[in-house]
N, C-alpha and C positions, 0 to 999 in steps of 0.2 A: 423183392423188398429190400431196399436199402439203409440208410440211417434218416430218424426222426429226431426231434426235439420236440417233448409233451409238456409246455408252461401251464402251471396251474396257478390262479392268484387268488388271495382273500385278502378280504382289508389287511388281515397280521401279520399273512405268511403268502411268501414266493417261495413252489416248489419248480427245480427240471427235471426232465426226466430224460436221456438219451437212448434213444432204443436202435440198437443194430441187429436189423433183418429177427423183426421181433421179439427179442430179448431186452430188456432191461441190463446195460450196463455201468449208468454211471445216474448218479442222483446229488443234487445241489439243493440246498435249504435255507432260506433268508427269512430270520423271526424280524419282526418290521423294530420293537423292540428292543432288540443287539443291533439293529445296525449302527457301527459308529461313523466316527467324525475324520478319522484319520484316511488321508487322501485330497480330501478338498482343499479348495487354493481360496483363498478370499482378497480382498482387497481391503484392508484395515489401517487403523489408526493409531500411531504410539500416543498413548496413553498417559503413562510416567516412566520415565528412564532409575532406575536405581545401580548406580555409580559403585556402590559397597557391593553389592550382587552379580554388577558386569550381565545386567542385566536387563528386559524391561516389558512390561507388560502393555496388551494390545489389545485395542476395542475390534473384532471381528464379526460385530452384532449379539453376540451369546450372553446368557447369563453372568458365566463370572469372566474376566478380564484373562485371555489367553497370554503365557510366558513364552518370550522368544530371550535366549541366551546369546551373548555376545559370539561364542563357537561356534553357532548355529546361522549366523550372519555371513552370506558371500555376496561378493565372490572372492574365491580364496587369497587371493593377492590381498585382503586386508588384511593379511593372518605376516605375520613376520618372524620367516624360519633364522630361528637359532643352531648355527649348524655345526656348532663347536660341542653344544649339549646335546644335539642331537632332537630336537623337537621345537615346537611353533609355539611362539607367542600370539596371542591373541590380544586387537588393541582392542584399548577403553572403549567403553559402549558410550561414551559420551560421544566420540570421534565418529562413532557406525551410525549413531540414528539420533533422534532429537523428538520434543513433545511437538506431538502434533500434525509430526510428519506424516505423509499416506506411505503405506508398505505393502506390499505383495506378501504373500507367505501360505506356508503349507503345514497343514498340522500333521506330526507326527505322531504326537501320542493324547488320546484320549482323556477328556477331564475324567478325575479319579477324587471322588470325596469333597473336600474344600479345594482342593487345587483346581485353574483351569486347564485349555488343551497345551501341547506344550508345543511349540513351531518352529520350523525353517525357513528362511529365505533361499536357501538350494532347492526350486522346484523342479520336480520328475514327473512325466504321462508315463504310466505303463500300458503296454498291450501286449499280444498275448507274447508276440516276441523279441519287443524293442522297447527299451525305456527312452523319451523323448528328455533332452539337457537342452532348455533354452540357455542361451548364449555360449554354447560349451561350443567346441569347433573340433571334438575329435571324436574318434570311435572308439569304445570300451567293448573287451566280452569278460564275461560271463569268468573267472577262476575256474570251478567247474566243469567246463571246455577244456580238457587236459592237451586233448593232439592237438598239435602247433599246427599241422595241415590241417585240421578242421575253423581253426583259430584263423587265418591266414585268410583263408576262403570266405569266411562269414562276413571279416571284412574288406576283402574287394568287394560282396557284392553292396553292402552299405555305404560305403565311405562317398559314393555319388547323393548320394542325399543329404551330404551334412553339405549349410551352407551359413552364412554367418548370425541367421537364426539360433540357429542349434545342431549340439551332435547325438549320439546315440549310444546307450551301452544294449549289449548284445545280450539276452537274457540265457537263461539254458537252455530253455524251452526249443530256444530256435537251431540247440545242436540238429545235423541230418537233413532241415528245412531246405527248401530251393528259394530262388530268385521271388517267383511269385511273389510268395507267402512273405517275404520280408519285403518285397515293394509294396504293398497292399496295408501294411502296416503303418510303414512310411508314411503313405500319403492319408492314412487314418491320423494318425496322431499329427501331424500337420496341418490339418484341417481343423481337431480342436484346440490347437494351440491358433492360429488363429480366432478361434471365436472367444477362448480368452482375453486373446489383445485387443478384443475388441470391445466387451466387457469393463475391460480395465479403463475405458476411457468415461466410462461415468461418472458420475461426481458421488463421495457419501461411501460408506463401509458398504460392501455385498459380497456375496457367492458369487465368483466366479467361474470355480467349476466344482462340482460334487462327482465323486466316482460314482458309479452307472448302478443301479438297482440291480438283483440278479439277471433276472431277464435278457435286459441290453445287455450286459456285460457278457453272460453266457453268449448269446449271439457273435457280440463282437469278438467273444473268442474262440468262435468257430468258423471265424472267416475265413477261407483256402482250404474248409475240408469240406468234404462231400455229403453234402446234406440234403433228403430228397425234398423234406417239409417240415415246417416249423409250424405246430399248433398250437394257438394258444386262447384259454376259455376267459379272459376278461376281456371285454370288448376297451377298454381304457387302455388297456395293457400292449394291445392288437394294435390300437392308434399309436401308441408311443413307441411301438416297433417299426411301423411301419414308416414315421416319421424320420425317427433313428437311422433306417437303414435304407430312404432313398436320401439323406442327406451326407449320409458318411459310407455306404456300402450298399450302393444301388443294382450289383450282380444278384442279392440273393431277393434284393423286396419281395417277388411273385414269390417266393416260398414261402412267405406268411400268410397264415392264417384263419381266420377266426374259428374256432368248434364250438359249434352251438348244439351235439350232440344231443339224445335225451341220458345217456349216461354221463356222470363223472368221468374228465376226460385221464385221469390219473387207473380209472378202470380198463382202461384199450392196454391189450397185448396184458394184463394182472400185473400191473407195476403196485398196485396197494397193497396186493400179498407179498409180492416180492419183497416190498422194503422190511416188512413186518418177515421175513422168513431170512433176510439181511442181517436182522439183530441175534438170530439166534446161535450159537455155540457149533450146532449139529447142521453139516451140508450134504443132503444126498446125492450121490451120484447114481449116476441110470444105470451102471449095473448092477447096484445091489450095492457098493462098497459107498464108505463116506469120509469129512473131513470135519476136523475137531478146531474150530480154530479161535483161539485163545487173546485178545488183546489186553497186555499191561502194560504199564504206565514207561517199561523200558524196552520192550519190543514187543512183537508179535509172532506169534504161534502155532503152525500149521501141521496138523497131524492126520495121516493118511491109514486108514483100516478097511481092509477088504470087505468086512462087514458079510452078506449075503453072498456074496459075488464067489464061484465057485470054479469058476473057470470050465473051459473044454476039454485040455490038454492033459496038464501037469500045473503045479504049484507056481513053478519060476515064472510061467505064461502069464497066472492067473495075476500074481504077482505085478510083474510089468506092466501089462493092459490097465492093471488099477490104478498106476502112478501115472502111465500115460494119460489117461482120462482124468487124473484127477490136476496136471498140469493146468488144462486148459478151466477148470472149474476154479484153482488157485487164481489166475489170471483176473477172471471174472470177477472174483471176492472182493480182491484187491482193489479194483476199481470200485465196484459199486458198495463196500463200505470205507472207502477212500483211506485204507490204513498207510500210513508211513513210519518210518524211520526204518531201522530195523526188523528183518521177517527171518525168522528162520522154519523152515523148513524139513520138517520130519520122512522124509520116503519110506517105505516097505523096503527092507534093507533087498537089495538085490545083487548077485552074483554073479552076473559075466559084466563084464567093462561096457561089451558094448549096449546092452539095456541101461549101464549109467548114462554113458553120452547118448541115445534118445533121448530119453527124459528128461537131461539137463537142455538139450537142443528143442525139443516141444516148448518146454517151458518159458527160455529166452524166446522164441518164436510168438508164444501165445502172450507174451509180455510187450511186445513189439506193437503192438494195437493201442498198449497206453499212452495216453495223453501225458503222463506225467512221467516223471525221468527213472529208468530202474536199472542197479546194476546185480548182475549175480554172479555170485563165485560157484568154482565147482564141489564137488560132495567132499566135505573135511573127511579126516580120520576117523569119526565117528558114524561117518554115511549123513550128515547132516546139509542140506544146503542153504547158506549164508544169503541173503540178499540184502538190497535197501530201495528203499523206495521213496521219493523225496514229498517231503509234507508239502500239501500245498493250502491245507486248510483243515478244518477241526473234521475227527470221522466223524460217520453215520450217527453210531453210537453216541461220541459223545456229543454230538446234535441234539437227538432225541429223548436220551434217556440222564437221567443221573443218579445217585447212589442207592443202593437199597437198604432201607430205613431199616428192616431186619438183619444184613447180612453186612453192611456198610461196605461196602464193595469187593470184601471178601469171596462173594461167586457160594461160598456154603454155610450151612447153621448148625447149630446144637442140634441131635437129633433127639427125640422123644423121651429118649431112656437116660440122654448125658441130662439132661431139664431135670427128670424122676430123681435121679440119683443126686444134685445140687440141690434140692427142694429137701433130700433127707440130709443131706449134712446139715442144711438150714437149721432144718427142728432141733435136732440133734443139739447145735451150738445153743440156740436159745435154749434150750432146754434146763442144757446145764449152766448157763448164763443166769436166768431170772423165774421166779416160782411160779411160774402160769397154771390153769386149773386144764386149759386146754389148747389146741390150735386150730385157727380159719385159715387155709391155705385159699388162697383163690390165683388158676392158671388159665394156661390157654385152652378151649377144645381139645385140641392132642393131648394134651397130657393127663387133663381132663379123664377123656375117652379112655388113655391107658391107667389110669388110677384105679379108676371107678367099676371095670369090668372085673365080672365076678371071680375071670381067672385069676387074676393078678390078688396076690393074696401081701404085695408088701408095706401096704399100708396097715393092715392089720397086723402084720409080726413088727414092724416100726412102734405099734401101740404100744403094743405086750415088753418093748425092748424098754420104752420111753415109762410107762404106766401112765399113759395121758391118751386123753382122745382126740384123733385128725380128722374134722371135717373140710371136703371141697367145695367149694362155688367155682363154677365153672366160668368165667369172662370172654365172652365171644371178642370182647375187642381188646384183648390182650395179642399180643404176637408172640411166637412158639418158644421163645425164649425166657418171656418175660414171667414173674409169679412175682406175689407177695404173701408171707406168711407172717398172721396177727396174733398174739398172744389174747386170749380169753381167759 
C-alpha cells in the first residue's frame, strides 16, 4: 500500500486527507467561509484616480471599490531610482493610470471592515515550486536556498523556460527537487497563464483567474510525487478534478476517483479519530512511553517520557529505544498537526554520544519525508534539540478549535478549593463592607458539591466567624470558576 489522498466535501468544508501506507499523515481544511480574495487576478476598471493619495480606486466587480497605490503599479522602470539618497521615487499616479482605463491586477490583501481589497499590478502564479513573472525575463530563487551550488543548479535547470512571456522565481519548496518536477510545473503554470490571456481579451470587469479551491490545489501540488489514488466523495468535486487534471496534468487523471462507499470516506484507514487524537496534548507510543506536546503562540514543545515502557536490558537501552521511536512519532505530529516556526525538543537526557547522534540522525531522517522545509540543530548544552519548521499555513488546531471560554487559552483553571477559598474572602469583604442579615452564594456544581457535603464543615465555622447565615444554589450553567454572592 502506497500513498492516498481522501477528499472529502460539504457545501462548507473541504477536507484532505494524505495517507501513507495506511497511516494518516497530513490533513488540509478549507472553511468555504474564510476562503479569501487574495491571489486572483481580475480584469478591472479605474474608477477615480486621487492625485493627494498617489493613489486610485478600481471597479473589479466587488462590493466596495478595490485600492491600488501608486508603488504597487509596474513595471518597475516606472519607479525612478534616486541613487544619491539611496532609494526610489515613485511617479504621479496621474502619469501610471487614468479614469476609465481597463487594468489587470492582483489582490494582495483582503477587504477588511470599510476598506476594500488592496492590489497589484505585479502579477505572480504560484505552484508548488515555481512562481510564474509575466513579462519578467529572469530567474529568481528562493533567499532561503543558502548553498550557492544548490542555487546555481536550480537555475540551469529553469532558465530554458523563461521566454519573453515571463520568468520565474525559484520557491523553497523546490530546494533538492530534480528536472522533472520543476518542468512539470513550468508547463503547468504556462498553460494557465495562457488561459488568462485569453480571458483578458473580453470586454467589461471579470475574474480571470481565482486560486484553486483546496482540492485542485492539493492535487496540483502533488504533482511528481507518488500517488497510488486519489479519492474523492462528491461527485462535483470528482468532475472538476477530473477536468483539472486532463487539461493541465493528464499523467495522474486515471487516479481519480469517485467513492461512493457506504461509509464516510474520512472513516477508511480512522482518519476521523486521528484528527480528533491530533488535538490532544498526550501521544502514545507503542511501547508504553509518550509525548507531551505543547503549542504556544512563540514555539512549540516536545516532551518525551518513558511512561510504561520498561525496557529489556538496562535503563540507558530503555532510555534510547524511547527517544528513537519517539523521533519518528515527533516527525509524524509535525505534519499532521502542521506546526511551524520554532519546535524544540525535549529527549530523555542520554549518556553516551553515540545514542545522541542516532537519535538526532533517525530524526532528520524521519523529517526527510516532509513536504515542508525543516532544519535541525544538534542537542544544546542543555540536551535540548532546536529545530524550525517553516509555516505554510494555519495548524490543526488552530483550524479547528479556538479559545476556551473557561480557561482563555490558558490550558488550566481554578481548582475547586482556589473557587472555595475566593468565595470566603468574598463574604468576608462584604461582610465587613455592608449590614446584610444574610448571604445567597450561588456556584458551580463543583463547588457546589464540595460546599454542601456533610464533611466539609467550612461553611459552617465561616458562619460562626461571620455571625450570619450562607445559603447555596447550586447553577448548573455556571462554569467552575465563576460564583456570585447576594447580600439578603
Amino acid at each position: 500500500m502506497g500513498s492516498e489522498l481522501l477528499i472529502n466535501v460539504t457545501p462548507s468544508e473541504a477536507r484532505v486527507a494524505l495517507v501513507e501506507h495506511g497511516v494518516l499523515q497530513e490533513v488540509h481544511i478549507e472553511r468555504r467561509m474564510k476562503r479569501g480574495l487574495v491571489g486572483n487576478i481580475y480584469k478591472g476598471k479605474i474608477s477615480r484616480v486621487l492625485p493627494g493619495m498617489q493613489a486610485a480606486f478600481v471597479d473589479i466587480g466587488l462590493e466596495k471599490a478595490a485600492f491600488l497605490h501608486a508603488s504597487d503599479i509596474v513595471p518597475h522602470t516606472e519607479c525612478v531610482a534616486d541613487v544619491e539618497k539611496g532609494h526610489f521615487v515613485v511617479r504621479d499616479i496621474a502619469e501610471l493610470v487614468r479614469q476609465g482605463q481597463d487594468i489587470m491586477v492582483q489582490v494582495v490583501k483582503d477587504p477588511l471592515g470599510t476598506k476594500g481589497a488592496r492590489l497589484t499590478t505585479d502579477i505572480t502564479l504560484p505552484s508548488r515550486y515555481l512562481v510564474f513573472m509575466p513579462g519578467s525575463s529572469h530567474v529568481g530563487v528562493s533567499q532561503r536556498i543558502e548553498l550557492e551550488e544548490e542555487r546555481n543548479r536550480l537555475k540551469q535547470i529553469t532558465l530554458p523556460y523563461v521566454d519573453d512571456d515571463g520568468g520565474f522565481i525559484i520557491r523553497t519548496a523546490a530546494e533538492g527537487v530534480g528536472e522533472d518536477e520543476l518542468s512539470q510545473d513550468a508547463a503547468f503554470l504556462r498553460r494557465v497563464w495562457s488561459k488568462v490571456s485569453e480571458r483578458r481579451k473580453r470586454s467589461g470587469v471579470s475574474l480571470l483567474y481565482q486560486d484553486l479551491a483546496l482540492p485542485v490545489r492539493i492535487v496540483r501540488d502533488f504533482v511528481g510525487t507518488e500517488l497510488d489514488q486519489i479519492q474523492v466523495d462528491s461527485r462535483g468535486t470528482f468532475a472538476e478534478l477530473q477536468s483539472f487534471a486532463q487539461e493541465f496534468m493528464p499523467e495522474i487523471a486515471q487516479k481519480i476517483e469517485h467513492y461512493s462507499g457506504p461509509a464516510p470516506i474520512f472513516d477508511l484507514y480512522d482518519v476521523e479519530n486521528e484528527i480528533q487524537r491530533a488535538l490532544g496534548r498526550k501521544v502514545e507510543l507503542k511501547s508504553g512511553g509518550y509525548l507531551i506536546i505543547d503549542q504556544t503562540e512563540a514555539m512549540t514543545t516536545v516532551d518525551i517520557n518513558t511512561g510504561a515502557f520498561v525496557g529489556h536490558r538496562n535503563l540507558e537501552e530503555t532510555i534510547f529505544n524511547t527517544n528513537l521511536e519517539a523521533t519518528q512519532a515527533i516527525a509524524r505530529q509535525l505534519r499532521l498537526r502542521n506546526l511551524g516556526g520554532i519546535i524544540i525538543i525535549d529527549f530523555i537526557d542520554m549518556m553516551t554520544a553515540d545514542h545522541k547522534a542516532r537519535v538526532l540522525s533517525s530524526l532528520i531522517s524521519a523529517l526527510s519525508k516532509d513536504r515542508v522545509k525543516t532544519n535541525v540543530s544538534g542537542f544544546s548544552g542543555l540536551g535540548l534539540v532546536e529545530m524550525t519548521r517553516k509555516r505554510t499555513r494555519e495548524s490543526l488546531e488552530h483550524v479547528v478549535c479556538g479559545e476556551c471560554p473557561a480557561c482563555h487559552g490558558t490550558g488550566s483553571m481554578k481548582t475547586v478549593e482556589t473557587v472555595s477559598y475566593e468565595v470566603f474572602r468574598e463574604i468576608i469583604r462584604l461582610n465587613r463592607a455592608y449590614d446584610a442579615d444574610e448571604f445567597l452564594l450561588y456556584c458551580a456544581p463543583a463547588v457546589y458539591q464540595s460546599l454542601h457535603t456533610d464533611e466539609n464543615h467550612q461553611i459552617a465555622e465561616l458562619e460562626v466567624y461571620i455571625g450570619k447565615r450562607i445559603r447555596l444554589q447550586n447553577e448548573p450553567m455556571y462554569s467552575q470558576y465563576k460564583y456570585d454572592v447576594v447580600m439578603m
